[in-house]
C-alpha positions in Angstrom: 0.0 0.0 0.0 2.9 2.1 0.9 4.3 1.8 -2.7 1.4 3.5 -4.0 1.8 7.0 -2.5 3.9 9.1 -4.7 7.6 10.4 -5.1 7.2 8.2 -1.2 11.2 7.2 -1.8 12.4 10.5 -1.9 10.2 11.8 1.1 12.1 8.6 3.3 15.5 9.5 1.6 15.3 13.7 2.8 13.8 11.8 6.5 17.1 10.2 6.3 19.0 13.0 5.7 17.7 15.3 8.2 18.2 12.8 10.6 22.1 12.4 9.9 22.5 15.5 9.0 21.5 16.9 12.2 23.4 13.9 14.3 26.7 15.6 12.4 25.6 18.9 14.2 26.5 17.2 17.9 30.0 15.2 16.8 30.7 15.5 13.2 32.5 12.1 12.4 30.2 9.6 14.9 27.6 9.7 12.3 29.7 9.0 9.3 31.5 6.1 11.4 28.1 4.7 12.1 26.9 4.9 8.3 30.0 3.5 7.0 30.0 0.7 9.7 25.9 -0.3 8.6 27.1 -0.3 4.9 29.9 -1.8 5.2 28.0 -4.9 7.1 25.0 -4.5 4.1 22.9 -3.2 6.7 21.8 -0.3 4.5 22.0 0.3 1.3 24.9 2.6 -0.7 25.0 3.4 -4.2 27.7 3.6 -6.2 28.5 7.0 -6.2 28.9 6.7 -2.1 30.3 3.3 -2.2 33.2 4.8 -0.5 31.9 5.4 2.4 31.3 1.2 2.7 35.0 0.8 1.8 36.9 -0.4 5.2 39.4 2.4 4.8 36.7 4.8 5.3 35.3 2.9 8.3 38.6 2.3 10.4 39.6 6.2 9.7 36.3 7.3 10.8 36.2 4.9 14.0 39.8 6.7 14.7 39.0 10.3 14.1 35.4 9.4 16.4 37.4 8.6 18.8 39.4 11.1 19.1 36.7 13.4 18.9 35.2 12.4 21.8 37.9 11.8 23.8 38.8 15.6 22.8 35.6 17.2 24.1 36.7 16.4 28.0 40.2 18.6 27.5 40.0 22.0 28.5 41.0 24.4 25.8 40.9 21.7 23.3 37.2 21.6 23.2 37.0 24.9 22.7 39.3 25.0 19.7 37.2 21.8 18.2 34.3 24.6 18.5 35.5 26.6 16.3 36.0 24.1 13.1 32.7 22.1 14.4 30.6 24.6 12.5 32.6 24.3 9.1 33.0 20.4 9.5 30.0 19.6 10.7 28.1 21.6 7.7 30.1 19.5 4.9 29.4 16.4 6.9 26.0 16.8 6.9 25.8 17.8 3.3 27.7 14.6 2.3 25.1 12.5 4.3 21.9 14.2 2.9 23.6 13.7 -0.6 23.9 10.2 -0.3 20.5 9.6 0.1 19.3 11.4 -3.1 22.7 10.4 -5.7 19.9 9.7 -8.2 18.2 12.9 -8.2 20.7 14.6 -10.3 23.9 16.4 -9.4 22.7 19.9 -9.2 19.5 19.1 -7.3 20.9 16.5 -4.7 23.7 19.0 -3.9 21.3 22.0 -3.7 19.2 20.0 -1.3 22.1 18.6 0.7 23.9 21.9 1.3 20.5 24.5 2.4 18.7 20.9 4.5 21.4 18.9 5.3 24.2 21.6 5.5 21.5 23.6 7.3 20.5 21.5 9.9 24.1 20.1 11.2 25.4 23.9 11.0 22.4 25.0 12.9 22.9 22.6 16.1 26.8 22.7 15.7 26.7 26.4 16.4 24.0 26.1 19.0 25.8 23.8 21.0 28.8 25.8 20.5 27.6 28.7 22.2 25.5 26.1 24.9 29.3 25.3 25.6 30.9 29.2 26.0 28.2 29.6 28.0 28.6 26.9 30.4 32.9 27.5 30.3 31.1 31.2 31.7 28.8 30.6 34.3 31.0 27.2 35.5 34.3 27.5 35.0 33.8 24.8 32.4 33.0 22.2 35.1 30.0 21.4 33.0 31.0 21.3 29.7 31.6 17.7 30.3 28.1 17.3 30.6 27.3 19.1 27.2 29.9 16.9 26.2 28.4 13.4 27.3 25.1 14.9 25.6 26.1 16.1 22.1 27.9 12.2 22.2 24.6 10.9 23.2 22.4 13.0 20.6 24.9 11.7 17.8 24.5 8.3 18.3 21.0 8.1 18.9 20.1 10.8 15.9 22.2 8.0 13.9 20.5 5.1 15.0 16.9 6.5 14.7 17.8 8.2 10.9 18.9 4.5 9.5 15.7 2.7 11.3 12.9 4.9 11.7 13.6 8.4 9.7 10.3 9.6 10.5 11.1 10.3 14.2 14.5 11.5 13.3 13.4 13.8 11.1 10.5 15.3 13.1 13.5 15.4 16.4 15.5 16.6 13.8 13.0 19.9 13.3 12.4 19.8 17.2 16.0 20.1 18.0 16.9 22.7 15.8 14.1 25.1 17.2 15.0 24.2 21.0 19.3 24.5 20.0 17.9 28.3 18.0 16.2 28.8 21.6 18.8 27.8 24.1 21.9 28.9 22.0 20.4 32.3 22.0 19.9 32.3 25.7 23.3 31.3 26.2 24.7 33.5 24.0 22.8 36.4 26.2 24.2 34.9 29.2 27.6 34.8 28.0 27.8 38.6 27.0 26.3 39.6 30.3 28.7 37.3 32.1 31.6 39.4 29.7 29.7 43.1 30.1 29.4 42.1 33.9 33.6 41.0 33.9 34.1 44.1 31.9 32.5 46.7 34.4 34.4 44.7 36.9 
């Protein structure tokens, strides 16, 4: 019955892709380890112009560079530095994602699509989360930022895991979390430059 309602493919395929794409936003290379891992084991799908990301070099340097990624995001200073390329790296991972769910819509759409939704989306809770963190190295000294940490970690691998089996809820707490990160990163980013004006006057 499902096969009957129209263009229904490409509406799962953007479900998909908002769903990765906005796991990139919390840790940029979790979700590409976790779709190379399922393709490589023929879990999902990959067409050929993505095969790559199947390959086992793909996989091992992804399971390295998440990893390290994680384990970065508990060292002071260095989490902050991560901050500043998660934005940048999390909007092409995203984009790469979100494209290789539509590689047979044509070149110009698929990449149009995957740079404004899935580029979008991951750049959207990256820099949220980036200023949930400033604020928190502000009002705690960064004693909490381990705790943003532990949660962006979370929101990655559960945003991966619902995006490959149910898309539908990733892509509807894909919409929900990039109003709530719009919300709370611009209350953070309030605190922070009253924590600064308030230092300032100081």
């Amino acid at each position: 019955m499902l096969d009957n309602i129209p263009y229904l493919p490409y509406v799962l395929s953007a479900f998909i892709g908002i769903g990765l794409s906005a796991a990139t936003g919390f840790r940029v290379f979790l979700p590409l380890f976790a779709v190379s891992l399922a393709s490589y084991l023929h879990w999902i799908p990959m067409n050929d112009q993505f095969e790559w990301l199947a390959g086992l070099p793909t996989l091992i340097t992804t399971g390295i560079a998440t990893i390290a990624e994680i384990l970065a995001y508990y060292i002071p200073f260095i989490d902050h530095l991560l901050d500043t390329l998660s934005v940048p790296l999390a909007t092409i991972a995203g984009s790469i994602l979100f494209a290789s769910q539509f590689a047979d819509f044509g070149t110009f759409p698929q990449w149009a699509l995957a740079i404004i939704a899935g580029g979008g989306t991951a750049a959207t809770i990256s820099s949220g989360f980036a200023g949930i963190r400033a604020a928190s190295t502000a009002t705690t000294g960064g004693l909490g930022n381990s705790i943003v940490g532990t949660s962006e970690t979370a929101g990655a691998g559960i945003m991966s895991v619902l995006a490959m089996a149910v898309p539908v809820i990733a892509a509807i707490l894909a919409v929900i979390l990039v109003i709530m990160v719009i919300v709370m990163g611009r209350k953070a980013w309030r605190k922070l430059k009253r924590s600064k004006q308030t230092i300032d006057k100081v």
